[in-house]
C-alpha positions as CSV (number, residue, x, y, z in Angstrom):
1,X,-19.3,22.0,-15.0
2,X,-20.2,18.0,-13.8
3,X,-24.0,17.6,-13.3
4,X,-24.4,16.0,-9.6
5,X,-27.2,13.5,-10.4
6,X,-28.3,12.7,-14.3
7,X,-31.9,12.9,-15.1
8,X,-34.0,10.1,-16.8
9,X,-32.2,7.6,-19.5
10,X,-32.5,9.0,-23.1
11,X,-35.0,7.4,-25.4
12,X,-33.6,5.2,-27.8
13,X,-33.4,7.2,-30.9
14,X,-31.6,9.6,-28.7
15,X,-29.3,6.7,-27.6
16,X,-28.8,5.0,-30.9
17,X,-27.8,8.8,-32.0
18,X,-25.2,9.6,-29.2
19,X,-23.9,6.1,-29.5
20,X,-22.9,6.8,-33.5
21,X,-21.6,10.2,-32.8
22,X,-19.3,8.6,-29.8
23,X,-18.3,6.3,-32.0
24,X,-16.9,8.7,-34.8
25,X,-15.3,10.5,-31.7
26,X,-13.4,7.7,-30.9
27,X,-12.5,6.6,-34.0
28,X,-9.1,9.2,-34.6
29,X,-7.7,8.6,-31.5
30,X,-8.1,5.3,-31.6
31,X,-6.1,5.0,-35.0
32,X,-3.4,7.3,-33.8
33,X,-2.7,5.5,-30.7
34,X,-2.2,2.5,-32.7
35,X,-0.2,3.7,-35.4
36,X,2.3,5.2,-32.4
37,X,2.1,1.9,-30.8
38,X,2.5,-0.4,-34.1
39,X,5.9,2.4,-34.8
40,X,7.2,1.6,-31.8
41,X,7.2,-2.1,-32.3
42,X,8.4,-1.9,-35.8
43,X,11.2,0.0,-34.5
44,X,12.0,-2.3,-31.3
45,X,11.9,-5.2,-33.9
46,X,14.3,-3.2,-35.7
47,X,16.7,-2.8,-33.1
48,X,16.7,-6.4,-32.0
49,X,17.7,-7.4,-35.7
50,X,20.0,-4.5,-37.0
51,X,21.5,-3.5,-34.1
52,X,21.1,-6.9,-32.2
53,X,22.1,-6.0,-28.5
54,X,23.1,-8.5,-25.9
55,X,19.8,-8.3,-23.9
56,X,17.8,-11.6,-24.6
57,X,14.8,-10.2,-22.8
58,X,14.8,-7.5,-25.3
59,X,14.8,-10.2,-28.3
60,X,12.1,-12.1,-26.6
61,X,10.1,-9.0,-26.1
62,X,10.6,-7.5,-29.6
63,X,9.4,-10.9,-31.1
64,X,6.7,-11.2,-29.2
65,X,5.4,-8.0,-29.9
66,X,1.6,-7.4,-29.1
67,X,1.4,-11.1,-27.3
68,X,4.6,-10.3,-25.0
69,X,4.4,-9.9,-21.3
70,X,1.2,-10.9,-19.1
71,X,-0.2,-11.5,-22.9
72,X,1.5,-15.0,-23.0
73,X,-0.6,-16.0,-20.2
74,X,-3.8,-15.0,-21.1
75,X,-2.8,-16.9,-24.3
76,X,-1.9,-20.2,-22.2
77,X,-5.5,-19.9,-20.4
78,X,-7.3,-19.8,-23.1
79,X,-5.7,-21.9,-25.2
80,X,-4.9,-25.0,-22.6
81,X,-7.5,-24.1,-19.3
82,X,-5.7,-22.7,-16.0
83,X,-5.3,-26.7,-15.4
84,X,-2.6,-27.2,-17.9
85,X,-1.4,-23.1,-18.0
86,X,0.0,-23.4,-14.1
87,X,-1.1,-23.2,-10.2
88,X,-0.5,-19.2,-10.3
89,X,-2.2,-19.0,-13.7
90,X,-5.0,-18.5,-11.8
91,X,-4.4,-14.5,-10.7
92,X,-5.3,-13.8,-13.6
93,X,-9.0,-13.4,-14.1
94,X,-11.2,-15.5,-16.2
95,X,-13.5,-13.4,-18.3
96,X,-10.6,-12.3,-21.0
97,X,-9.9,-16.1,-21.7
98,X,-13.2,-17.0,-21.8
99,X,-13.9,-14.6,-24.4
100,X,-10.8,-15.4,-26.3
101,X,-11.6,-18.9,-26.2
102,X,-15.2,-18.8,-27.5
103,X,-13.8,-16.3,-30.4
104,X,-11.0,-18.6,-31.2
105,X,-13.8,-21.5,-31.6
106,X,-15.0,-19.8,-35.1
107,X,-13.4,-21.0,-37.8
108,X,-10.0,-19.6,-39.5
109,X,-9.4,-17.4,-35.8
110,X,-6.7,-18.6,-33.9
111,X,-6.1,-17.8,-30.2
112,X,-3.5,-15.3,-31.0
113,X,-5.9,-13.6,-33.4
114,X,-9.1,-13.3,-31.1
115,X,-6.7,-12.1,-28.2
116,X,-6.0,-9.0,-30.4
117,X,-9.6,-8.4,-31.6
118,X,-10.9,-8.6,-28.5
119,X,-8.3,-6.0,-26.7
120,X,-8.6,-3.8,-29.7
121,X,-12.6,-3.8,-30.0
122,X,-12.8,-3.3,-26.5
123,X,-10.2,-0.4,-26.3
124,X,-12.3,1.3,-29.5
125,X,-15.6,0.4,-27.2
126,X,-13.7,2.2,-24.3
127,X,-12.3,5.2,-26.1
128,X,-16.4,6.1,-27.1
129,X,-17.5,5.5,-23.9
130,X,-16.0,7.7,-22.0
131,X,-17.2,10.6,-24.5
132,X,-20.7,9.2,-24.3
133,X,-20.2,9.4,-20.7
134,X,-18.6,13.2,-20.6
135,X,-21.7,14.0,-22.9
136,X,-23.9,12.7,-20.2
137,X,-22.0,14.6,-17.4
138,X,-21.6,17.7,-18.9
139,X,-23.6,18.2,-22.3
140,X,-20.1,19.0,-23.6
141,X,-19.1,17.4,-27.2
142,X,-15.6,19.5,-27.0
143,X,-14.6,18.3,-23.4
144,X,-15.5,15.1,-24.5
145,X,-13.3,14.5,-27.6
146,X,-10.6,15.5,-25.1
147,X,-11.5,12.9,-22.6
148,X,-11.3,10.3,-26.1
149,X,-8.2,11.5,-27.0
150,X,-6.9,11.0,-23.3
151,X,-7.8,7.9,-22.8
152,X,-6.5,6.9,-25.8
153,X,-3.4,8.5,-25.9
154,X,-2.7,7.6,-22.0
155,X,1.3,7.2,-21.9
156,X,0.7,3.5,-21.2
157,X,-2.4,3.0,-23.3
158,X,-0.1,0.8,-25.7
159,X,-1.2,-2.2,-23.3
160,X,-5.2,-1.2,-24.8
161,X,-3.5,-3.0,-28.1
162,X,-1.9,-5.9,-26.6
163,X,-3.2,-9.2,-25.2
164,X,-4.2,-7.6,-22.2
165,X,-7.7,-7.6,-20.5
166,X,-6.9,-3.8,-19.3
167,X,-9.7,-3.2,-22.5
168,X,-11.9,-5.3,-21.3
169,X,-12.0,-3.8,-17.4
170,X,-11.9,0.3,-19.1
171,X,-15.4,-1.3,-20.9
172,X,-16.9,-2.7,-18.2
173,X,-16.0,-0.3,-15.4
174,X,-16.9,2.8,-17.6
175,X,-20.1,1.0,-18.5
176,X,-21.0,0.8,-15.0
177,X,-20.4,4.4,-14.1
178,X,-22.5,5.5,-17.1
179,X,-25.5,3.4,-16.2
180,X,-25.0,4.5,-12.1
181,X,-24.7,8.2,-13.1
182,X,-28.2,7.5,-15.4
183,X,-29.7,6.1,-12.6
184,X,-29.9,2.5,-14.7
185,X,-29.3,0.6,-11.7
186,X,-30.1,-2.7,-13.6
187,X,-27.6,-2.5,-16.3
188,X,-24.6,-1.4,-13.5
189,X,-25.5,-4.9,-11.7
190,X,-24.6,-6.4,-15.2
191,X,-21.7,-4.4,-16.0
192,X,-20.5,-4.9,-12.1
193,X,-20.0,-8.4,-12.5
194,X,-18.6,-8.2,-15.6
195,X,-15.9,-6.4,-13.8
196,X,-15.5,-8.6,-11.1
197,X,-14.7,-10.9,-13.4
198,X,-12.1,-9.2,-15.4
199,X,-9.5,-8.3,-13.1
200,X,-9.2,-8.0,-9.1
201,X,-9.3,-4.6,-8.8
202,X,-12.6,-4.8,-10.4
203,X,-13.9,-5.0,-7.0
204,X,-13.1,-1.7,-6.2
205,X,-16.4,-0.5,-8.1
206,X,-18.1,-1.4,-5.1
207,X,-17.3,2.3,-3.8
208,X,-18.7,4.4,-6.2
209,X,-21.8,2.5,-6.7
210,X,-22.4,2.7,-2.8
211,X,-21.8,6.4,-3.6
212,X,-24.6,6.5,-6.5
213,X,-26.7,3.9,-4.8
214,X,-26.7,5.9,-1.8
215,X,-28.0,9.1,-3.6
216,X,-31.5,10.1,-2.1
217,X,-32.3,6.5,-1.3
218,X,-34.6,7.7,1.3
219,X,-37.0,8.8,-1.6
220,X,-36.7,5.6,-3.2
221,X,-39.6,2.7,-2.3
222,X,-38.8,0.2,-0.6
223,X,-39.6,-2.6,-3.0
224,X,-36.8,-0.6,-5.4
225,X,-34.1,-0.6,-3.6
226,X,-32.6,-4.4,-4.2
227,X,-31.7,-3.1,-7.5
228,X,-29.7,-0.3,-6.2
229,X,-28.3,-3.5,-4.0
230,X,-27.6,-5.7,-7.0
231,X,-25.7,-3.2,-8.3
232,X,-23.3,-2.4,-5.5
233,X,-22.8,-6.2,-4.9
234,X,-22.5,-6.8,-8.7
235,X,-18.4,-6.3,-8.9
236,X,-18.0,-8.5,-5.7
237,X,-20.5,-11.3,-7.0
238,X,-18.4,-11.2,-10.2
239,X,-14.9,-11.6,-8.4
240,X,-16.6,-14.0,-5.5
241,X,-17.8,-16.1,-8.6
242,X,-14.5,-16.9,-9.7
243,X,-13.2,-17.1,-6.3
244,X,-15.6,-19.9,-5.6
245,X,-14.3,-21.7,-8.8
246,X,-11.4,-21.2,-7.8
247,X,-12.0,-23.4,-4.2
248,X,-13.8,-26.3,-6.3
249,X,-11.1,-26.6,-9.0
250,X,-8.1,-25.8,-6.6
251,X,-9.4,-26.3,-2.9
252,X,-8.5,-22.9,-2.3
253,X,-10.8,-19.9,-2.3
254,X,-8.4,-17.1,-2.1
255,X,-5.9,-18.6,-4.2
256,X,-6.4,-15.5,-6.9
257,X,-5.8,-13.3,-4.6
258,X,-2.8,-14.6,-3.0
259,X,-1.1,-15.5,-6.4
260,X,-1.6,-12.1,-7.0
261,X,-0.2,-10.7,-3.7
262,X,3.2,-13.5,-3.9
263,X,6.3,-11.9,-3.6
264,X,7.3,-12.8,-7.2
265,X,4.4,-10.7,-8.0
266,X,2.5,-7.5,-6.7
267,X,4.1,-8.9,-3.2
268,X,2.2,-7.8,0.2
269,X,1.6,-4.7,1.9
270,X,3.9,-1.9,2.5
271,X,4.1,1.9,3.3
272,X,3.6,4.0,0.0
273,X,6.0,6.9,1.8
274,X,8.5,4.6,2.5
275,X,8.1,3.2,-0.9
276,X,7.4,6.7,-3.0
277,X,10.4,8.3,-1.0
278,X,12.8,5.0,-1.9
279,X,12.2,5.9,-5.6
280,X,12.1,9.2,-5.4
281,X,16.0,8.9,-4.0
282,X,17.0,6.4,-6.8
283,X,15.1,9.1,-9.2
284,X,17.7,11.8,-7.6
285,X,20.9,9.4,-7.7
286,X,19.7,8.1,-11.1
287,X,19.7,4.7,-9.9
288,X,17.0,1.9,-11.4
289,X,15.7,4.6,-13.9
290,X,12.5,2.0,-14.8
291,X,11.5,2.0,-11.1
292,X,12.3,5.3,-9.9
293,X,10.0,6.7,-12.4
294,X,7.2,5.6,-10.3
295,X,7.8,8.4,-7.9
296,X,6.6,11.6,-9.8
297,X,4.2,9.4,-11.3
298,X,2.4,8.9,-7.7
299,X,3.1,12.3,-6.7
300,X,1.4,13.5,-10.2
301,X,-1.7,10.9,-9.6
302,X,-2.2,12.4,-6.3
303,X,-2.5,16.1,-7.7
304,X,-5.1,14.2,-10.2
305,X,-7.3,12.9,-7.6
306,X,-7.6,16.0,-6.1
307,X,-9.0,17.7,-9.1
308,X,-11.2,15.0,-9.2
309,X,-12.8,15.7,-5.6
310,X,-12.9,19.4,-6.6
311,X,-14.3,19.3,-10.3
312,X,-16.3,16.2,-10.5
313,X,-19.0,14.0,-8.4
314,X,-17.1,12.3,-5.3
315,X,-17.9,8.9,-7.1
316,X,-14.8,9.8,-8.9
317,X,-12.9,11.3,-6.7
318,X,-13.9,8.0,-4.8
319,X,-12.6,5.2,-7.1
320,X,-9.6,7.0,-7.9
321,X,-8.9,7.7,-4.7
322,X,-9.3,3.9,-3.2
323,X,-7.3,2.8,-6.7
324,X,-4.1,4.8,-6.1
325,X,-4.5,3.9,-2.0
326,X,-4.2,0.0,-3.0
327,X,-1.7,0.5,-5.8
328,X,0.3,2.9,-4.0
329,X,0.5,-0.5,-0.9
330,X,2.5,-2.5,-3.1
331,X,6.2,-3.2,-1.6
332,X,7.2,-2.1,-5.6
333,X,5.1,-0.1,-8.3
334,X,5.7,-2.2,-11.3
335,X,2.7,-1.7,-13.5
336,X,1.8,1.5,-11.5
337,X,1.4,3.7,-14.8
338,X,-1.1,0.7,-16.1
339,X,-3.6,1.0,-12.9
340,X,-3.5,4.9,-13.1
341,X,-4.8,4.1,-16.8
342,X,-7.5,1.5,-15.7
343,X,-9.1,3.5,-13.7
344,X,-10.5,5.8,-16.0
345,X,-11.1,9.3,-13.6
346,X,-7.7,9.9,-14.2
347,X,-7.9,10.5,-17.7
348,X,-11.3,12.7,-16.9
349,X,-9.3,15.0,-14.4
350,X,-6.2,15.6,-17.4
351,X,-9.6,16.6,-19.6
352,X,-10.2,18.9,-17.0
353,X,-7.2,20.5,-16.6
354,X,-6.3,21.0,-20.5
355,X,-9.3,23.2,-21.2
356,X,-7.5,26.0,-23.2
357,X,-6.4,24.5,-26.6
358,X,-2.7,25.6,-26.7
359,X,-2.5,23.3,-23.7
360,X,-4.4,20.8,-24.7
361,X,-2.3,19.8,-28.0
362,X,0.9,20.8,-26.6
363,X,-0.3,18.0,-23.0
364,X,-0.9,15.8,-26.3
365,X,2.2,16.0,-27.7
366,X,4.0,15.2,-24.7
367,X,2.0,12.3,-23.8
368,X,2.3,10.9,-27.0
369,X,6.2,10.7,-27.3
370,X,5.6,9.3,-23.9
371,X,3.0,6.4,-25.3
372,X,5.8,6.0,-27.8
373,X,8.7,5.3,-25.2
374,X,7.0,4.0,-22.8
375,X,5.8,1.0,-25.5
376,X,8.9,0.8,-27.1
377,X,11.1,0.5,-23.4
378,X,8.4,-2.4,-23.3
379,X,8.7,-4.3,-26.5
380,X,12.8,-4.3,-25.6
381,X,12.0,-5.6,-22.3
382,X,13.5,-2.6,-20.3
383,X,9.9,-1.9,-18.8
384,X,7.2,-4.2,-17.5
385,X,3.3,-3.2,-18.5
């Protein structure tokens, strides 16, 4: 089914071509998963105001809407610098704000404004992506609308809409696999910064592009192979960057990291049985319904992987792997459900399995009520993205 090496890159007719037509692909589900998402909000805001309950974090998360959660501090970042946003505003990474920031500079575009556009472009630049790069892999148009409609209809792809830089690391990271798998080593070094500078686990492309880089290497001259090098160092130049930054403007070179790893955040290591089988018994009791839901999640991930390893080249099989590994080491899985959608092989392997169109529309269906509740349990603050 998945070609194990790609051949030359397409001329650029060709390209310009395949781009247009991924493009149109992505368009539909691009506008339904915002029209479930935009419902969603209408109706928390609807809640919060006609049937007004007690929960103040729902009120503050049905007003902020789209700029709610991590949103805020992106917003803070690019609007006042991690100076003036706070010491542990710094885990989050700086290419988002950047790019907010230099949109915001035009006139009549706010901050809140080029947030949006810039989460919503890139989630439409994602969505056609990963069709061009299903195209590539398979010569399959059909298999590749599905992948577009997975991605974008991802039960927690409501946070591709928000002021998250989750669009912005799908771009990047599916850019990179598509120039590795065309053997554009160059153009992977660019997009493998990129990621590093998006978000941490941006890093993690390192794997597969050892994997691609590594592909009959011994063919390759000699005087060719630093590009194949660039572009497995490229994600952890990107995040070493902003590490370094980090050391001159804070004194402390790991401070991202550490932010990130606090215990009022992602917190340190622990065992993923001990922490899969803890929800798994609250799921049973029905006992902390938002974080027991974590449980099947993982168990279902894991089954996903494993079609991965089985149905498509081990860089796949690879980066999903080593992303469910570090997830799955947190002491709690808030946010799980986002990383399974950020790393992009997941949504491939649910292409895969929902070959036969009564199951594809029906695995739809499903996933869409689920994009619905799981973006509406987040605008009334009962579930953190």
């Amino acid at each position: 089914m998945v070609r194990e090496g790609s051949g030359p890159p397409p001329s650029a007719d060709r390209w310009r071509v395949t781009s247009i037509r991924s493009a149109r692909a992505a368009l539909w589900p691009f506008v339904v998963s915002r029209a479930i998402v935009l419902g969603a909000l209408l109706l928390a805001r609807f809640v919060v105001t006609e049937v007004r309950p007690r929960s103040g974090a729902a009120i503050v998360a049905a007003h902020a809407g789209l700029l709610g959660w991590d949103a805020n501090w992106y917003r803070r970042i690019a609007a006042l610098g991690y100076g003036r946003a706070g010491r542990t505003s710094v885990r989050f990474f700086p290419l988002y704000p950047l790019l907010t920031r230099a949109l915001s500079a035009l006139p009549g575009i706010s901050t809140d404004a080029a947030l949006l556009v810039i989460a919503n472009v890139s989630g439409f630049v994602a969505v056609a992506l990963i069709h061009r790069l299903v195209v590539v892999e398979t010569d399959d148009e059909e298999m590749a609308s599905r992948a577009a409609w997975w991605l974008a209809m991802f039960p927690t792809a409501f946070v591709l809409s928000m002021g998250y830089a989750d669009s912005l690391l799908l771009v990047t990271s599916l850019a990179m696999f598509l120039a590795l798998r065309s053997r554009h080593f160059a153009l992977a070094a660019i997009a493998g910064v990129l990621a590093g500078l998006s978000r941490p686990v941006g890093l993690l492309l390192a794997l597969p592009a050892v994997i691609e880089a590594g592909r009959r290497l011994g063919q390759i001259p000699l005087r060719r192979r630093w590009v194949r090098a660039a572009a497995v160092a490229s994600a952890p130049v990107g995040t070493a960057c902003y590490l370094a930054w980090s050391k001159a403007h804070d004194g402390s070179f790991f401070l991202p990291l550490s932010a990130q790893v606090s215990s009022q955040n992602r917190g340190g290591l622990a065992d993923p049985i001990v922490t899969v089988a803890r929800d798994l018994r609250d799921l049973v009791h029905g006992e902390h319904l938002g974080t027991s839901l974590h449980a099947p999640w993982a168990l279902f991930l894991v089954a996903l992987v494993i079609v991965l390893f089985r149905r498509w080249p081990v860089s796949y099989g690879a980066y999903a792997a080593l992303t469910l590994a570090i997830t799955l080491t947190a002491p709690n899985l808030t946010s799980f459900e986002r990383y399974a959608l950020d790393c992009f092989p997941f949504a491939l392997a649910l292409t895969t399995l929902t070959k036969r169109p009564q199951v594809c529309w029906s695995a739809f269906a499903v996933s869409g009520a689920l994009l619905a509740g799981y973006a509406l349990l987040a605008f009334l603050g009962a579930y953190i993205p």
